[in-house]
C-alpha positions as CSV (number, residue, x, y, z in Angstrom):
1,X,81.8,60.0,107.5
2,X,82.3,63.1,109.7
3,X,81.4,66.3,107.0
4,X,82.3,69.8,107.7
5,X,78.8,71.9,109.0
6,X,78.8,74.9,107.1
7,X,79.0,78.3,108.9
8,X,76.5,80.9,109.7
9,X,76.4,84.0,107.4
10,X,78.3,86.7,108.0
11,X,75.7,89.8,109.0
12,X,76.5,92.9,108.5
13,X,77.6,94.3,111.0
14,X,80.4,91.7,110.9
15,X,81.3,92.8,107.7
16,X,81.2,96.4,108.6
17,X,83.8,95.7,111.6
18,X,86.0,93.5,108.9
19,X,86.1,96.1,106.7
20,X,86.7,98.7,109.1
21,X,89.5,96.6,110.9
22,X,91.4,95.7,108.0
23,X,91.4,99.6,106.7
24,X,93.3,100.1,110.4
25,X,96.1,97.3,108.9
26,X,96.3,97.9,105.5
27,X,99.9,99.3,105.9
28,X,100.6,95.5,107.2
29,X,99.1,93.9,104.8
30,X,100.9,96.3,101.6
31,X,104.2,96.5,103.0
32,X,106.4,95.4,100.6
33,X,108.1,92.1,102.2
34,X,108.2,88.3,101.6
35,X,110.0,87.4,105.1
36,X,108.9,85.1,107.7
37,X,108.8,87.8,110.2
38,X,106.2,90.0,107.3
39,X,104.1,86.6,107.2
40,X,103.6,86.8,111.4
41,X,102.8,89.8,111.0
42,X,100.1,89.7,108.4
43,X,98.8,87.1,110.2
44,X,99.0,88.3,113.7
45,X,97.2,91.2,111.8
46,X,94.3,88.5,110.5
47,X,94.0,87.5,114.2
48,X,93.5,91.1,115.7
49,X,91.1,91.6,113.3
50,X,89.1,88.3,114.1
51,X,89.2,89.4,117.8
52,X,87.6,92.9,116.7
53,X,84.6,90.7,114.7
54,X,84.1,88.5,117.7
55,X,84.1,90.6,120.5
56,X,81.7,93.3,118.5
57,X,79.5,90.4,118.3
58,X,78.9,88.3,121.1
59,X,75.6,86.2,119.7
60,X,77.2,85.3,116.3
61,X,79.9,82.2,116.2
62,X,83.2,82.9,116.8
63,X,85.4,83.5,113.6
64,X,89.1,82.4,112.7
65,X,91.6,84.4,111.4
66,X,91.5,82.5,108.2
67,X,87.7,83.1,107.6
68,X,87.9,86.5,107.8
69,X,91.1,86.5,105.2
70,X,89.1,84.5,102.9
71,X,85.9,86.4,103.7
72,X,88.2,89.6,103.1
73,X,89.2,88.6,99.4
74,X,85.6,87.4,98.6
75,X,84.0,90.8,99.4
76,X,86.8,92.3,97.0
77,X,86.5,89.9,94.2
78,X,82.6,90.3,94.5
79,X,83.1,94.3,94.5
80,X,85.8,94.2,91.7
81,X,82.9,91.4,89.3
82,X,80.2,94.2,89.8
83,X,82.6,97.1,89.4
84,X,83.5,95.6,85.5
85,X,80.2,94.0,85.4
86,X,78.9,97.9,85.4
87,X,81.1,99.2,82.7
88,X,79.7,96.8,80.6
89,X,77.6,98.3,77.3
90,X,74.6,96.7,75.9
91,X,71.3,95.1,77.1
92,X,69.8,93.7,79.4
93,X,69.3,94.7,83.3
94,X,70.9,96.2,85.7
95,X,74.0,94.6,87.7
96,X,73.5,94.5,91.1
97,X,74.7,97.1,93.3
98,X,77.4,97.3,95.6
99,X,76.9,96.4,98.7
100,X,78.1,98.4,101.8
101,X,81.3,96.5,102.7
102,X,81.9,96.1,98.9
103,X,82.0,99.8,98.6
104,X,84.4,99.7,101.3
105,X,87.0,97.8,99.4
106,X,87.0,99.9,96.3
107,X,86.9,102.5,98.2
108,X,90.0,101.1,100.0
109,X,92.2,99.8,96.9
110,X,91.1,103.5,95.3
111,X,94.3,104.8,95.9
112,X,96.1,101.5,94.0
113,X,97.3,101.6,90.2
114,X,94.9,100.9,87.9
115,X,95.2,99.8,84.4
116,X,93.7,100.9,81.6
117,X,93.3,100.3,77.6
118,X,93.1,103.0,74.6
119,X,89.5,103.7,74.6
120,X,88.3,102.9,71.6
121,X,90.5,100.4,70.5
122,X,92.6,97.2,72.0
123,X,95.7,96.0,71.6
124,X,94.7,93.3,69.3
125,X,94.2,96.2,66.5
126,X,96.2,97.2,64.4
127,X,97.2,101.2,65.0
128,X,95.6,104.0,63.1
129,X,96.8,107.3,62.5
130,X,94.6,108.8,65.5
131,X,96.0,106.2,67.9
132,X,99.2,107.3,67.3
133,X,99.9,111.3,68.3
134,X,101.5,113.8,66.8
135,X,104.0,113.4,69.8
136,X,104.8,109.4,69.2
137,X,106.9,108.6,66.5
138,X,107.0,104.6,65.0
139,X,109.5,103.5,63.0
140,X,110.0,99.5,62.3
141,X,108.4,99.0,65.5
142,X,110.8,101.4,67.7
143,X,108.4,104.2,69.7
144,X,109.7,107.3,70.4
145,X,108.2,110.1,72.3
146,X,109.0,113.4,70.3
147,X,109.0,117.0,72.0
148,X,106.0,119.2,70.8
149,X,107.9,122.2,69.0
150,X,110.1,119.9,66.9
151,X,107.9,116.7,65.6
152,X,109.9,116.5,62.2
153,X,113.4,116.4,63.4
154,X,114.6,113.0,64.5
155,X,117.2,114.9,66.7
156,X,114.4,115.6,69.3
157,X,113.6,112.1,70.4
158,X,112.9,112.7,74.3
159,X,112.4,109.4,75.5
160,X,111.7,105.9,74.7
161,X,108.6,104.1,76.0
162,X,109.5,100.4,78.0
163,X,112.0,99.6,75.4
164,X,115.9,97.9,76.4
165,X,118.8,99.9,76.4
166,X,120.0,97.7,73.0
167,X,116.8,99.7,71.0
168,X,117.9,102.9,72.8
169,X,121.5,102.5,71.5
170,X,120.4,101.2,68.1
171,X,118.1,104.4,67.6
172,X,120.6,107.1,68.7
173,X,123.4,105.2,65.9
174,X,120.6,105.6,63.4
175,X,119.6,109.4,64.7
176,X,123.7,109.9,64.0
177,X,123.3,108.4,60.5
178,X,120.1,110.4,59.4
């Protein structure tokens, strides 16, 4: 049976010259198209970026395109693990730090959106009265964000948060009814 050899470590300065090669493509990689001609491109960035690893390092084995894609996402998944892994509260010891390439790509997807919860509570809670500001109005499950000057009249309803255009219409009848 003929089995796969595994390959050599990356060192880092391989990992340094990833890193630093994909930062030059990242407008490649996040543009914002699923065509044939997009996927060429990504990948004929993967291969500029394998011939940047190999020919900064001549002793070291050469590298395909597809290593260094894969190698790319582990460093990221490995950065983002530690990254939660140190918000964690509680015992125990210390996570590992971050490594320098891992640095590299939070560093790198720092400019991304990021999502975050209500500190202090999830959405599996039920609301309480200090989760909900004196600027957010809930009726029968309808949110409405209220101006600051007139909380208590209905009349001043501003906008409504990631709800469809039926709830919109169905609160501005009852707004005409109060």
């Amino acid at each position: 049976m003929d089995q796969k050899r595994r390959s050599t470590y990356f060192s880092p300065t391989e990992l340094e010259i990833l890193m630093q090669a994909y930062a030059e493509q990242v407008p490649i990689f996040t543009k914002k198209s699923n065509t044939a001609a997009a996927a060429r491109a990504r990948e004929g960035a993967w291969q500029e970026i394998a011939e940047q690893v190999n020919a900064n390092n001549p002793s070291c084995p050469k590298r395909t395109w597809q290593q260094m894609k894969m190698k790319y996402k582990n460093i990221v998944q490995t950065a983002n693990r530690k990254k939660a892994e140190a918000r964690k509260t509680g015992g125990g010891p210390p996570p590992a730090p971050l490594t320098v390439a891992e640095e590299m790509a939070l560093s790198q997807q720092s400019m991304r959106p990021v999502a975050e919860g209500i500190p202090g509570g999830s959405s599996s809670d039920p609301p309480t009265p200090q989760d909900r500001s004196a600027f957010i109005r809930v009726t029968d499950g309808v949110i409405a964000l209220l101006e600051p000057d007139a909380l208590t009249n209905l009349h001043a309803i501003v906008t409504i948060l990631h709800l469809p255009q039926i709830i919109k219409n169905v609160l501005i009848i009852a707004e005409h009814n109060c």
